[in-house]
N, C-alpha and C positions, 0 to 999 in steps of 0.2 A: 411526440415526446418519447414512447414505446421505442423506437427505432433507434434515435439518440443514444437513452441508455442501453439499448443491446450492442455498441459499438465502444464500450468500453465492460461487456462480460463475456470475458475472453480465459481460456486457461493453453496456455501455451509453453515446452519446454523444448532446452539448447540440451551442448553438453553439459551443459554446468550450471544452468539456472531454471526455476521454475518462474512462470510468469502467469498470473493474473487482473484481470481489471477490477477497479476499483468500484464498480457500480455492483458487483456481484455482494449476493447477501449470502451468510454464511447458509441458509438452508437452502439456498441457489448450488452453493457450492457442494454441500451433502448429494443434492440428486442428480450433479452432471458428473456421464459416466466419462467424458474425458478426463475430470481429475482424478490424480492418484490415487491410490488406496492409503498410503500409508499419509497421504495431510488429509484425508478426510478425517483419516485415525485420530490425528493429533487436534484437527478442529473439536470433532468430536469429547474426544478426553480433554481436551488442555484449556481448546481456547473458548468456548460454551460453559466454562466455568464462572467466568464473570460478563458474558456476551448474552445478550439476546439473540435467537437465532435470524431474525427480522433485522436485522445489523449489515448494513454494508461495509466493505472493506476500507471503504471512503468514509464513513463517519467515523469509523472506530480508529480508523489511524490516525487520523484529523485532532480528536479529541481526546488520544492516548494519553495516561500519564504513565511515568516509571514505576509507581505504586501496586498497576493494576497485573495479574496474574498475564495475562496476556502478552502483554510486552515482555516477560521474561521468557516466555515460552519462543517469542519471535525473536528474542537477541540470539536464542538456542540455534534458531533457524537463519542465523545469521541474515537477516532480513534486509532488506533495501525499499523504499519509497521511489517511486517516479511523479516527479510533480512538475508541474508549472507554474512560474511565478514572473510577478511583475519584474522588470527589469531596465532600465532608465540606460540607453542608447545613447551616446555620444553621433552625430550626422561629420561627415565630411568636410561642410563649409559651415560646421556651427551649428549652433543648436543642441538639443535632445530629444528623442522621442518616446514612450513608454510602452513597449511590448513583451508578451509572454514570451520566455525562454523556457526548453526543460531543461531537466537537472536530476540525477540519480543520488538519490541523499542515502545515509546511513540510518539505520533503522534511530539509533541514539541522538544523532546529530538532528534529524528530523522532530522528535518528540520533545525535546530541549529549548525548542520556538514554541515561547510561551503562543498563546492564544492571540493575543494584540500583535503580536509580529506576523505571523500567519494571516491577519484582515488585511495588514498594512501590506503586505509583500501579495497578497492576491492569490495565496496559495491554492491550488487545486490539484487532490491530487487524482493521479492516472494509473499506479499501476502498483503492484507486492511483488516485489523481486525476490525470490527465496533459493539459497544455496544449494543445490544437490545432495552435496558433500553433509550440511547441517542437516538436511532432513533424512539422508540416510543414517548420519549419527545419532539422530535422535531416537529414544529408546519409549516406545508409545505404552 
């Protein structure tokens, strides 16, 4: 089980985006020295304000609402969700069959799926796609 979730606690970046896995807890994310300084800055100061540091990136996004300090702090960071969800197949000669697709959602667009839509769609999610551009804007 150990193993499993170490293959989705990843921090990895492009030109343009910051990438993390969803199995990372934000005090996972404090002590690895691959991630940046300046989002540890900002988990630090911003997002540990309504977080528990025992918090994965995967419940807390899951169960985000627009109300909480958090999500404003990630609309900042111009945020993306990478999930998988159920998805109902059309076959060829007929039929349908039901399997997981991903999909890159908007931070907004993602948290907007009440709770009942998220069991019903099978959501899971995989991954915090964070803007360069937004987290160098951002002022810690």
């Amino acid at each position: 089980m150990e193993q499993q979730n170490r293959d989705f606690k990843y921090f990895m970046q492009d030109t343009g985006s910051l990438y993390l896995g969803a199995k990372y807890s934000y005090a996972e994310i404090l002590q690895d020295e691959m991630v940046t300084f300046k989002y540890k800055s900002i988990v630090e100061h911003y997002i540990l304000k309504d977080t528990d540091p025992e918090t994965t990136l995967e419940s807390q996004l899951y169960y985000m609402t627009p109300e909480q300090f958090s999500y404003k702090t990630y609309l900042q960071l111009k945020a993306r969700v990478k999930v998988s969800m159920l998805v109902e197949k059309k076959r060829l000669l007929g039929g349908s069959s039901v399997q997981y697709e991903g999909k890159v959602m908007k931070l907004e667009e993602f948290v907007k799926m009440n709770l009942a839509q998220k069991k019903k769609c099978g959501v899971v999610v995989q991954e915090l796609v964070l803007s360069k551009l937004g987290v160098m804007a951002f002022s810690v």
